[in-house]
N, C-alpha and C positions, 0 to 999 in steps of 0.2 A: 080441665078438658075443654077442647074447643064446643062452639056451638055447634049444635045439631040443626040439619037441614030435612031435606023430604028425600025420602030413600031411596039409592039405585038399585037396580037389581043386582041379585046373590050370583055365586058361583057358588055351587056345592062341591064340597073337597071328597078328593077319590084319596087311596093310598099311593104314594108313590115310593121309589125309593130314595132312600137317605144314604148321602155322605157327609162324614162327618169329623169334627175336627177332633182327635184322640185322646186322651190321657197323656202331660208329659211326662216321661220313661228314663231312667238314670243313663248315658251313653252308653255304657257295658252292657248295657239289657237291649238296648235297641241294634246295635250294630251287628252286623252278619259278622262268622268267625272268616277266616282267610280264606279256606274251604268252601262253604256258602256263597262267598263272593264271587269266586271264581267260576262256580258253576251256573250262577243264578246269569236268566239273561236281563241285559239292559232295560228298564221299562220304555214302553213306549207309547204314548197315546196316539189313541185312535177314531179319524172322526166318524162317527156314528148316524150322522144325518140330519140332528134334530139341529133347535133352535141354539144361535149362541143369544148373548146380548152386546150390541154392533155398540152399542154407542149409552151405555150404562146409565143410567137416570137413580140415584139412589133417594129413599124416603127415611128418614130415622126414627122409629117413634120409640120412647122409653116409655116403658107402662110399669105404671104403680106412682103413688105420690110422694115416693123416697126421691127420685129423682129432684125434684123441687126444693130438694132442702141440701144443707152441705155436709160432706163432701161431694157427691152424687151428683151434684149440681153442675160443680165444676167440672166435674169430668166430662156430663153430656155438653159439655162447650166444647170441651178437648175434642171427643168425637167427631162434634161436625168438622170442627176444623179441621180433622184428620182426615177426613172424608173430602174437604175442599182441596186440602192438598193434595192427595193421594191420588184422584180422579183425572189431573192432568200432568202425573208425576211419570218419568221411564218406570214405573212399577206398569201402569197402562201400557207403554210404547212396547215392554218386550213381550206382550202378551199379543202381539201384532202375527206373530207367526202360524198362530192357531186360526188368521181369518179365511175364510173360506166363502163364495157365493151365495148366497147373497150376504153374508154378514162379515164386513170389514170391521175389524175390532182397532175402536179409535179413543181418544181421548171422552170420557163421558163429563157427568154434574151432578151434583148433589141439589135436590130438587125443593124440599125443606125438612121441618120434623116438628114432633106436636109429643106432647106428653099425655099420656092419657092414664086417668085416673079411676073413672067407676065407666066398667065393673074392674073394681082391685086386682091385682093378680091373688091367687090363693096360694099359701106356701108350698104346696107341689101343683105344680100347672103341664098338664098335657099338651102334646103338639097339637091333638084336636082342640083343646079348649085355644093355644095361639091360633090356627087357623081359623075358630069361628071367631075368634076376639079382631083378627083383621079385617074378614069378610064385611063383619058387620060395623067398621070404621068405615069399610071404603063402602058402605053401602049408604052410610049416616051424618058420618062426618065431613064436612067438604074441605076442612083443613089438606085431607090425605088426597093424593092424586086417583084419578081413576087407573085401572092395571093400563098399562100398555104394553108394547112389543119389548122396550128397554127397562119398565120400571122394576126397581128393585128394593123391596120393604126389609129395614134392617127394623129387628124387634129387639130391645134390649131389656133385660128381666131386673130388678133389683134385687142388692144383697137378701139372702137370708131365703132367696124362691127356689124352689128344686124344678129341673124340668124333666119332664118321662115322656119318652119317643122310643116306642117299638118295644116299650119294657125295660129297656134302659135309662140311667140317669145321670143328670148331669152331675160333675163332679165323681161319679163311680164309672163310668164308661166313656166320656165325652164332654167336651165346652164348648160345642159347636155347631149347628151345621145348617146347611139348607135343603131346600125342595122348592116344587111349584104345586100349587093346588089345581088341579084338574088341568093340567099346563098353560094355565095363564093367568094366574097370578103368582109371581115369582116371590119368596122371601128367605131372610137367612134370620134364624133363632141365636140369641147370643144370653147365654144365661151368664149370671153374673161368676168372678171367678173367686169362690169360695173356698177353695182347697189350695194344697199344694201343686194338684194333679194337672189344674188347671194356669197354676202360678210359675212351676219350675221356680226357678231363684228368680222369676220376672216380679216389676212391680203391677199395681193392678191395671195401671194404665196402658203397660209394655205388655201387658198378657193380651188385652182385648184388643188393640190395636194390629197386634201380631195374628190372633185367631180370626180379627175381624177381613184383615187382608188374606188369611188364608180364604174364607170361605168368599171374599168378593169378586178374586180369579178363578173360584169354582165356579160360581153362578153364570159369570161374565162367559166362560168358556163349555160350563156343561147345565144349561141352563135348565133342564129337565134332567138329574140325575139318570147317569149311563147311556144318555140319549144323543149326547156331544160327546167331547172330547176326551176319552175315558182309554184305560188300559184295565182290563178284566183280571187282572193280578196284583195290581198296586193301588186303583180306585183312579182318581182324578189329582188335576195337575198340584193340588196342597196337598193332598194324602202321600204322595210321593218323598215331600220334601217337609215332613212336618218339624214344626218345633225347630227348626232349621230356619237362623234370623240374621237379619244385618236392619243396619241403620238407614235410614232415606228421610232426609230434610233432618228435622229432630224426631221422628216418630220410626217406632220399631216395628219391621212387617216382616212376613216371613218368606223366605225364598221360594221359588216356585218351578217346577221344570221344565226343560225347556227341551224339546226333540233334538230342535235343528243342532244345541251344543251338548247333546247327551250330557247333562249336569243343571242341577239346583242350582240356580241364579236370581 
């Protein structure tokens, strides 16, 4: 764990709401029948007013001391590097369409990332317990940025942690998601992918890189869940297009939707 410094002040966490990245679903279970399709209307997102994030700042922090050791190790390298890449990659550029006044949505950075070790994660960890556990990083630790207008804290849980959000858990309803606490400090939860649910035939790498880009064009674009860029029947622009992947550089992320070509891209 990095050194500790003299405290900023708190932001206390409200409830907000969550979206989140799903269970993946065998294609015959997910796909509407001919019927369904035909009648259901196109999604479409919709801006809502709030905040996006113009210009993306992302922070990584892996908490727990598994991280430090291998395999785990290697991965959070893989990570950032995916993060360096992805940040000025056309995964950014086509998300261009969603910008709006005052927030042009442009290439962002990955800003750094710190592993934090006590207090441990506990084998089922609450969204409350990750939000006080960031709170009081960004209040203590000077490693981690202070919130800003762009910043964005990816949290990443170690094998073997359950996470519960809203009464649900990860690996039983979910592998994903974000929020902002009290809307302004933004971050996305990424519990490790432990199941099938959370794997599909992906490897562990291809799963969280995939999950991870889903929920970063969430954030990016509805940065206070249902507050931005949202459609009230399909959720935001990865709920649309979940589990739905292609390749970019060497890393696997998942397609995302796009109004202007009515289609997952």
């Amino acid at each position: 764990m990095a050194s500790k410094a003299s405290p900023r002040s708190l932001i206390v966490a409200q409830t907000d709401p969550i979206r989140i990245v799903p269970l993946h679903l065998p294609k015959e279970l997910t796909d509407p029948t001919p019927e369904v399709q035909a009648s259901a209307a196109p999604p479409q997102l919709i801006y809502n007013g709030g905040p996006l994030l113009s210009a993306v700042e992302v922070f990584t922090i892996f908490w727990g001391s598994a991280w430090n050791t291998a395999p785990q190790q290697a991965l959070m390298t893989t990570l950032n590097q995916f993060f360096d890449f992805v940040l000025t990659s056309e995964l950014l550029d086509q998300l261009g369409e969603y910008s709006v006044p005052p927030y042009p949505i442009k290439h962002g950075k990955r800003t750094g990332t710190v592993v934090i070790t006590t207090p441990a994660p506990r084998h089922v960890v609450s969204d409350t317990a990750i939000r006080h556990m960031l709170q009081q990083e960004i209040s203590t630790n000077r490693a981690l940025p202070s919130p800003g207008a762009n910043t964005l804290y990816f949290v990443y849980l170690p094998p073997g942690v359950v996470v519960v959000q809203g009464g649900s858990r990860s690996c039983s309803a979910f592998c994903g998601y974000h929020d902002a606490i009290n809307g302004q400090i933004f971050y996305a939860a990424m519990p490790y992918p432990n199941c099938s649910g959370c794997l599909g035939s992906l490897s562990v790498q291809d799963a969280l890189t995939s999950t991870s880009s889903h929920e970063l064009c969430e954030a990016i674009t509805d940065a206070i869940p249902g507050q931005g860029w949202y459609d009230e029947a399909n959720g935001e622009i990865g709920d649309i297009c979940a589990w739905k992947t292609k390749k970019l550089g060497s890393y696997l992320v998942q397609l995302e939707w796009s109004n202007t070509s009515k289609t997952c891209s």
